[in-house]
KOLKEGU-977550 format. One record per residue: residue in one letter; chain; x, y, z of N, C-alpha, C in turn. Coordinates in steps of 0.02 Angstrom, whole numbers, plus 32768, in hexadecimal, padded with zeros to 4 digits. Layout:
+------+------+------+------+------+------+------+------+------+------+------+
| code | unit |  n_X |  n_Y |  n_Z | ca_X | ca_Y | ca_Z |  c_X |  c_Y |  c_Z |
+------+------+------+------+------+------+------+------+------+------+------+
|    a |    A |    X |    Y |    Z |    X |    Y |    Z |    X |    Y |    Z |
...
+------+------+------+------+------+------+------+------+------+------+------+
This chain:
+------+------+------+------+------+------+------+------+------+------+------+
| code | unit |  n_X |  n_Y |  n_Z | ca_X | ca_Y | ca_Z |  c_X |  c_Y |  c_Z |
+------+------+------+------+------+------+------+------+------+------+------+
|    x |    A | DF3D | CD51 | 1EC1 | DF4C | CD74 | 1E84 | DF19 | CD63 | 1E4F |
|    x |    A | DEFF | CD23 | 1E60 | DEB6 | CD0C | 1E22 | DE8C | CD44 | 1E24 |
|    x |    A | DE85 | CD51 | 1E5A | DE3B | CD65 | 1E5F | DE56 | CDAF | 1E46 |
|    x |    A | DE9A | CDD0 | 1E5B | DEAD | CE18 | 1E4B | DE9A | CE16 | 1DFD |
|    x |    A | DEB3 | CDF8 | 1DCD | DEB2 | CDE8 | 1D92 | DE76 | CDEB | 1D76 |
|    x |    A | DE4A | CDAD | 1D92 | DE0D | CDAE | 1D80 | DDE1 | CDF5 | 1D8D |
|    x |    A | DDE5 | CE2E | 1DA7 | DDCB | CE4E | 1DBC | DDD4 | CEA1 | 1D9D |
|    x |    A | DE18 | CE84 | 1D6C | DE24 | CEC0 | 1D39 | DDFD | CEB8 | 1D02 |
|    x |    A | DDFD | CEF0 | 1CDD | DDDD | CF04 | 1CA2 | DDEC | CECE | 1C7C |
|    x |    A | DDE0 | CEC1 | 1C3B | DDE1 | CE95 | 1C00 | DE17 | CEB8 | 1BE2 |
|    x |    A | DE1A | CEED | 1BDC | DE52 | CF25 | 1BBB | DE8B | CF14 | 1BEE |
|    x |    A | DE90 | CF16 | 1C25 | DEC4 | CF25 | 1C4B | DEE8 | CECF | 1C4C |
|    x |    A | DEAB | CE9D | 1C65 | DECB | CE4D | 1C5A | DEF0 | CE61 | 1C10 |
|    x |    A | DEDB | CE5D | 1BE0 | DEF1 | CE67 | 1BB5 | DF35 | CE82 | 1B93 |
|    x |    A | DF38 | CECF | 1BA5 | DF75 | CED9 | 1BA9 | DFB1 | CEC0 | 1BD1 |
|    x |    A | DF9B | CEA5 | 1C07 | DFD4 | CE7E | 1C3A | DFF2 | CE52 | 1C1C |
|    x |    A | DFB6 | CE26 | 1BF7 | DFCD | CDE6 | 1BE2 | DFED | CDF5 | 1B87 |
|    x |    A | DFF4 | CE2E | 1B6A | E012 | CE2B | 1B2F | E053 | CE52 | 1B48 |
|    x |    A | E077 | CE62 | 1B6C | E0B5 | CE7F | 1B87 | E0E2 | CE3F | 1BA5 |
|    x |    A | E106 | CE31 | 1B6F | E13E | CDE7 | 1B7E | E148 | CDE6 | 1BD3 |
|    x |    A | E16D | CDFC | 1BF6 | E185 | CDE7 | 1C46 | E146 | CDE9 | 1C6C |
|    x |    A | E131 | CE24 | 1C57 | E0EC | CE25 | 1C90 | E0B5 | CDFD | 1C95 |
|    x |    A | E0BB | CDEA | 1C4A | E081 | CDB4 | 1C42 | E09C | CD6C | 1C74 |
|    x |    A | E0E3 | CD5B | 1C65 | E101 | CD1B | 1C89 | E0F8 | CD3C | 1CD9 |
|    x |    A | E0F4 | CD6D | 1CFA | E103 | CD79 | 1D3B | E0B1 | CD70 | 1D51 |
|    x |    A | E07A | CD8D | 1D1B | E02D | CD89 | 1D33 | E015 | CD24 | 1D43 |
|    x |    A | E051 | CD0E | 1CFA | E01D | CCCE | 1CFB | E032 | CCB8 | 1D41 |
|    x |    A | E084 | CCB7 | 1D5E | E093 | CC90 | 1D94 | E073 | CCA4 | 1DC6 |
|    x |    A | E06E | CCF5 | 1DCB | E038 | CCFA | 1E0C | DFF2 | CCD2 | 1E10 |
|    x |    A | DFDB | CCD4 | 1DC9 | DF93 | CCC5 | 1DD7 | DF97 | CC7B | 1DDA |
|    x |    A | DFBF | CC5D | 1DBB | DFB9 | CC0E | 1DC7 | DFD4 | CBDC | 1DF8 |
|    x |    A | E012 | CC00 | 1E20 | E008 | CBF4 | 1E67 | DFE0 | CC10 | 1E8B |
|    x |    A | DFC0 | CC4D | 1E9B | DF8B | CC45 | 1EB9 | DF32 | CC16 | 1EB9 |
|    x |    A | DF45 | CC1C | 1E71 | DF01 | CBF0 | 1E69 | DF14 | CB94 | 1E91 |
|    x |    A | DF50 | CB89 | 1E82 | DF76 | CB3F | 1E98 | DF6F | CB5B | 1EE7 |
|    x |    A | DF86 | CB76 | 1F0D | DF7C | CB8E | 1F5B | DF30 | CB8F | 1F6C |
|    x |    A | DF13 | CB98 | 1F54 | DEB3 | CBC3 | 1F58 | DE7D | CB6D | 1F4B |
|    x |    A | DEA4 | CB41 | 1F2B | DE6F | CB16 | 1EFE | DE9B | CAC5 | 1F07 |
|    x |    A | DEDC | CAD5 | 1F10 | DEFF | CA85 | 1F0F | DEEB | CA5E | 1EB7 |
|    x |    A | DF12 | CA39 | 1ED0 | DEE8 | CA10 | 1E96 | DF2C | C9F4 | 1E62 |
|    x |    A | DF37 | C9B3 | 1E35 | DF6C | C99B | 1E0C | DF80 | C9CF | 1DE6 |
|    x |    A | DF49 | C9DB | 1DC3 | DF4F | CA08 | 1D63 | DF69 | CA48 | 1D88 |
|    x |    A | DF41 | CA6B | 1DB6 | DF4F | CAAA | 1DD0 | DFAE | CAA6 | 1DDE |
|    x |    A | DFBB | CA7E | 1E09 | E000 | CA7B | 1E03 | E019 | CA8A | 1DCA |
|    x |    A | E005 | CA41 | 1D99 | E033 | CA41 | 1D6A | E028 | CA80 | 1D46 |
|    x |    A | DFFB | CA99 | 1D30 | E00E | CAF8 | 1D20 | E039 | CB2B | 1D41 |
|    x |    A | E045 | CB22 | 1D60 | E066 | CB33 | 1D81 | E0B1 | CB31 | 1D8A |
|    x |    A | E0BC | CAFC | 1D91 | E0FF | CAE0 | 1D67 | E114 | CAE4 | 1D32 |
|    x |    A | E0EB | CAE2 | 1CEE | E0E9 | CAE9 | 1CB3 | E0F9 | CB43 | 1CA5 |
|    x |    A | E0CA | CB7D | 1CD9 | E0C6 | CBB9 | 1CCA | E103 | CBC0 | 1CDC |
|    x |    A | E120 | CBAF | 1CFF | E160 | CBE2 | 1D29 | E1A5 | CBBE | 1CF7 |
|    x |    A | E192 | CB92 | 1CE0 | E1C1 | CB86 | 1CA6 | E1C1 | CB9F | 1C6F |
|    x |    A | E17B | CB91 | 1C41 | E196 | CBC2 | 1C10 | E13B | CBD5 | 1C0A |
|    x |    A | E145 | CC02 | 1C40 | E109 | CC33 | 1C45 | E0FA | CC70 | 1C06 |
|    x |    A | E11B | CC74 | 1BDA | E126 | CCB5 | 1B9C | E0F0 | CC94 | 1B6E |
|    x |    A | E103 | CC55 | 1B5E | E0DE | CC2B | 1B26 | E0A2 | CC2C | 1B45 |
|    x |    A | E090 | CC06 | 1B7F | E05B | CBF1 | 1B95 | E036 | CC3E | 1BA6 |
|    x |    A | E053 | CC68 | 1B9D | E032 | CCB1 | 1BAA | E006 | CCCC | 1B81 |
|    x |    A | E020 | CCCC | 1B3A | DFFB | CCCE | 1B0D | DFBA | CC9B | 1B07 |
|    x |    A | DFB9 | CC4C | 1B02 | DF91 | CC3F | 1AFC | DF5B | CC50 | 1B39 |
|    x |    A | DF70 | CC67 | 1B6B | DF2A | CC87 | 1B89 | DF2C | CCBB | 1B8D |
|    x |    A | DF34 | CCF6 | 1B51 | DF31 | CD33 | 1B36 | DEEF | CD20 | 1B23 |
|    x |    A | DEE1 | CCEB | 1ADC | DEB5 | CCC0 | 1AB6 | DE74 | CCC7 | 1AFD |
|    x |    A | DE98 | CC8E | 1B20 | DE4B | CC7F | 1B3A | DE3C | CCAB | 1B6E |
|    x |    A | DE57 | CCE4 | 1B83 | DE4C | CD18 | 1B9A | DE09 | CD52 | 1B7F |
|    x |    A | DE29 | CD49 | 1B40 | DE02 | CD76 | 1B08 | DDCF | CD52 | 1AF7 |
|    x |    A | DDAB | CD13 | 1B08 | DD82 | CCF7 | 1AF3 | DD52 | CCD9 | 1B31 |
|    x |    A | DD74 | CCCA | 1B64 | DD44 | CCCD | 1BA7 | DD51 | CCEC | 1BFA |
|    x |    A | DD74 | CD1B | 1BEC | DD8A | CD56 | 1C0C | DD92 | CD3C | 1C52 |
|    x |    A | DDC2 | CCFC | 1C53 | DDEE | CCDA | 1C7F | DE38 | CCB6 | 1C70 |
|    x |    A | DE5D | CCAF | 1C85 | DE91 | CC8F | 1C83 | DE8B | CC30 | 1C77 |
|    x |    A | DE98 | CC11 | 1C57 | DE83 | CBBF | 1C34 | DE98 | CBB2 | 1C81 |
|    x |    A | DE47 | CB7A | 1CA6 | DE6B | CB59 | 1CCE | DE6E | CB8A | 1D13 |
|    x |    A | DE53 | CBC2 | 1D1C | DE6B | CBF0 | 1D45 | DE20 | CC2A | 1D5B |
|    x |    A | DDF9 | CBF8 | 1D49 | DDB9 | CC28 | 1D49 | DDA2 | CC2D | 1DAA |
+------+------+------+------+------+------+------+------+------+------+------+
């Protein structure tokens, strides 16, 4: 799902990630897959962190979305 993500428009990441549920349903896809694809502590712990309260943490990578046209942590 990283790479699906990564592979949309800037407009389209974009709009996914400013739409409350969908944004929480994009981050969990993309951040267990990136945790499946890469292993790793932090990768987990995003992961854990997203699927809890993935809404908040959505927004702030709205931010760094719009500023290096990846997901924080998820490039």
């Amino acid at each position: 799902m990283k790479k699906w993500f990564n592979k949309q428009s800037r407009i389209i990441q974009i709009l996914l990630l400013l739409i409350p549920v969908v944004n929480w349903i994009i981050e969990i896809g993309v951040r267990w897959s990136n945790w499946a694809e890469k292993r790793g502590f932090l990768r987990f712990l995003l992961a854990i962190i997203v699927t809890l309260f993935g809404i908040v943490f959505g927004y702030l990578d709205l931010i760094w979305c719009l500023l290096f046209k990846h997901l924080l942590f998820a490039k």
